[in-house]
C-alpha atoms as one frame of an Amber mdcrd trajectory, in Angstrom:
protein
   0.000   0.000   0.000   3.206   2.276   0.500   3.796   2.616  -3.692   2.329
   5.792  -4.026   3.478   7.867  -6.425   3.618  12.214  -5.460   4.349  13.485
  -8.581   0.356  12.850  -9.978  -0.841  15.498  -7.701  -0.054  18.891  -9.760
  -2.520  20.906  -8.423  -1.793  21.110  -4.621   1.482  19.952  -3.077   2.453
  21.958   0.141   5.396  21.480   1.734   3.730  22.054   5.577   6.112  24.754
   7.802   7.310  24.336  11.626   5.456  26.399  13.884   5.811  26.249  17.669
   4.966  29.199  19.262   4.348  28.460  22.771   3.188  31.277  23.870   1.140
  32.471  21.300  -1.839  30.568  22.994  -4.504  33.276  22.496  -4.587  33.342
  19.011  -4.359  30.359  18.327  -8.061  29.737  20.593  -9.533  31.959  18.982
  -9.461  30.825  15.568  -9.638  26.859  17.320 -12.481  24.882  15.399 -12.388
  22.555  18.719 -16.066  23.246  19.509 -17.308  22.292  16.604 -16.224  18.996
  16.061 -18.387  16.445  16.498 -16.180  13.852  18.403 -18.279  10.789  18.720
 -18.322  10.477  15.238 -15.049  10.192  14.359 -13.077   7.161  12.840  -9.738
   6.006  12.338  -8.935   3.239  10.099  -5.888   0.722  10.662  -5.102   2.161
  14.322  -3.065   0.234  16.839  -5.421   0.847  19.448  -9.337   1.294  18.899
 -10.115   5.576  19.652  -6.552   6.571  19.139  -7.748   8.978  16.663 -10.510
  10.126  18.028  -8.055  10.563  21.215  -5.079  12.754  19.200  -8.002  15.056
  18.207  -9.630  15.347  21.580  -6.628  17.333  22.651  -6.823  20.671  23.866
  -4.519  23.408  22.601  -2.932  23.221  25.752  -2.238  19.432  25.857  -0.557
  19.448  21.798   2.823  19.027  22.746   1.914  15.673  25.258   2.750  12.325
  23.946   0.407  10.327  25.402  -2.389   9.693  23.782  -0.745   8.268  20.720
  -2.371   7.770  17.221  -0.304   4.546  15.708  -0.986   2.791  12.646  -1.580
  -0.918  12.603  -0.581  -3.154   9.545   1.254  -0.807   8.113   2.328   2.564
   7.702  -1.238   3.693   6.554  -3.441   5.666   8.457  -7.265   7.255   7.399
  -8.711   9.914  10.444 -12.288  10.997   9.270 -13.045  13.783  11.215 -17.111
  14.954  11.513 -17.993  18.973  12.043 -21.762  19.653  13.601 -21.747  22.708
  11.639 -20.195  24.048   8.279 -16.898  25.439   8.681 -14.331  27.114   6.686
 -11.039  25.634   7.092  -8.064  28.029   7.551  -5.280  24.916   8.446  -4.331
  21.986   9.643  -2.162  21.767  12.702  -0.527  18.390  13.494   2.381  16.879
  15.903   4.480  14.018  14.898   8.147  13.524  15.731  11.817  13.745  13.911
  11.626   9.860  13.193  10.988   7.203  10.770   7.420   7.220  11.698   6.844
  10.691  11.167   3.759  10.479   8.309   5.439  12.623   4.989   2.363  12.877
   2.569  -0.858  13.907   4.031  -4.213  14.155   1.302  -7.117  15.731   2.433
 -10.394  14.840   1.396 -13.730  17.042   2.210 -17.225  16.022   2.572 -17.148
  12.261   1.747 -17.872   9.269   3.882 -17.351   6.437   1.352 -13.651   6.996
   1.759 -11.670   3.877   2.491  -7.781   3.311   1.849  -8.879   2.223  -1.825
 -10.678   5.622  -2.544  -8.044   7.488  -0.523  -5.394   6.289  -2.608  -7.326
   6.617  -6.283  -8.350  10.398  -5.780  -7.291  13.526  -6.132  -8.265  14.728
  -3.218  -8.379  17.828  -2.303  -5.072  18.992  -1.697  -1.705  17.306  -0.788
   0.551  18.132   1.825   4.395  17.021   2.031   5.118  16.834   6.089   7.980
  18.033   7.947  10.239  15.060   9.577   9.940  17.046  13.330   8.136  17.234
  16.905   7.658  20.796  16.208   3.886  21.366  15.391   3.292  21.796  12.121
   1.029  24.396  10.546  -0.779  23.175   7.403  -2.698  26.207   5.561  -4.798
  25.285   3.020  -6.299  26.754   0.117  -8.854  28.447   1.387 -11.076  29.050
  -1.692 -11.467  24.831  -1.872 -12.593  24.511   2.134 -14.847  27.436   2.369
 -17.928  24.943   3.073 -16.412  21.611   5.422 -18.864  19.418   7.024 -16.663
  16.730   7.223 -12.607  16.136   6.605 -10.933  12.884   5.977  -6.943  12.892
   6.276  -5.602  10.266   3.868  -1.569   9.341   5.820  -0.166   7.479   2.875
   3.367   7.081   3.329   5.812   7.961   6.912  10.076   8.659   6.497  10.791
   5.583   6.674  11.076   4.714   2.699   9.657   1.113   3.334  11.286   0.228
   6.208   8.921   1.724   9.302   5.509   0.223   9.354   3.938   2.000  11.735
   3.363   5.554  11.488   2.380   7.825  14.659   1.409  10.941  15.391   0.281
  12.769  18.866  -1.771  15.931  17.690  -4.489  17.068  15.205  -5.965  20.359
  15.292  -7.890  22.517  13.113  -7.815  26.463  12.639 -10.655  28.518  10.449
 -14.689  29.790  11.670 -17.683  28.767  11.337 -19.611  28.683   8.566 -22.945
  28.986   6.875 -25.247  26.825   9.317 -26.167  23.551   7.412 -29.832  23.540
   5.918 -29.808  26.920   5.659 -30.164  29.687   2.661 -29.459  33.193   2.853
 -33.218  34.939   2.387 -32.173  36.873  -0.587 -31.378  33.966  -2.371 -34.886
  32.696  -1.688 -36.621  35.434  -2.652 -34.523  35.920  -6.087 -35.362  31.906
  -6.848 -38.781  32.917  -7.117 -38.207  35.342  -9.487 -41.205  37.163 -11.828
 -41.225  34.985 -15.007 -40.166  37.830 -17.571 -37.090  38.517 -15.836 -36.622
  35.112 -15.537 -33.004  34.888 -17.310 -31.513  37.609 -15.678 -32.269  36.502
 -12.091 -31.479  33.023 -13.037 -27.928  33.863 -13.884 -27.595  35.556 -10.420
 -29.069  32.767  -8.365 -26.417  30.388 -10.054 -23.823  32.790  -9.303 -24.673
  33.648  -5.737 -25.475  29.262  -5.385 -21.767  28.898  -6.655 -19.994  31.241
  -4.184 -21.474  29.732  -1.111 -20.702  26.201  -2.546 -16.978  26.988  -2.266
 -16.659  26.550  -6.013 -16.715  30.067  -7.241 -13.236  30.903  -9.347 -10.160
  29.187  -8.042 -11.734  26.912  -6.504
């Protein structure tokens, strides 16, 4: 499962810097999407131990630079953390922890708003952008394009590969956080766009066109998207 190849991915490779500001604790709480994820519904597949993912991203701010819990993979160096929001969101970055070892995870694709994905989708798609990781125990701060996670219910991290070129087969990591602000709640239009949908007849084209427009830029898939 470990022959996969980086070069495919064109459109999105990151290389993820070190960021470890210690004391920079307010900022980093305020833009914290820890409220709104929705913790009991989150997954891991091939971890060591069962709600080792769900335990990495249960830490606080405060508790990111702990080792214990530990998120390990199982059969292999593989890991897949689907992680559920109870409200939109807009996704500013990806924060994670790992360590200056052979275990350290190096490609990370991130997948939004999809739960079919297993290691056999993860590996086949695009996703939705790629990051190359940082060999370190510094935390690393992932920002991603912003224009393609402007409307996140639900993010699935796709750990293909860790440092150790074929020879580690278990992959760790101690910390996964997320930075942006909440969204448009789920469900829910904005009343002007209601009001233009039902639009008088002869004027029908015109307000048409606008109602696609407006549709697109709250779907995240406005221009550069």
């Amino acid at each position: 499962m470990s022959g996969h190849c980086h070069d495919e991915h064109d459109h999105g490779h990151d290389h993820g810097g070190v960021h470890d500001h210690s004391d920079d604790i307010t900022p980093a709480l305020q833009s914290s999407l820890y409220d709104y994820i929705n913790f009991d519904e989150i997954t891991t597949m091939n971890e060591a131990v069962y709600g080792s993912g769900k335990a990495v991203v249960r830490k606080t701010w405060a508790e990111r630079l702990t080792t214990d819990p530990e998120l390990a993979s199982d059969a292999d160096e593989q890991l897949l953390l689907n992680v559920p929001f109870s409200s939109q969101i807009k996704l500013h970055s990806i924060l994670l922890r790992t360590s200056d070892s052979d275990s350290a995870p190096r490609t990370l694709k991130v997948l939004i708003n999809r739960d079919d994905v297993d290691f056999s989708v993860a590996e086949d798609s695009e996703g939705t952008q790629v990051f190359e990781l940082s060999r370190t125990s510094e935390i690393q701060e992932l920002p991603v394009r912003r224009a393609r996670f402007s409307a996140v219910r639900r993010l699935t991290l796709f750990f293909s590969d860790n440092f150790g070129d074929g020879d580690e087969d278990v992959t760790r990591l101690t910390y996964v956080g997320f930075k942006g602000e909440l969204g448009m709640p789920l469900g829910r239009a904005p009343a002007n766009i209601l009001y233009e949908a039902a639009a008088n007849p002869s004027d029908h084209k015109v307000k048409g066109t606008s109602v696609n427009m407006m549709g697109s830029g709250i779907g995240g898939r406005g221009p550069g998207a």
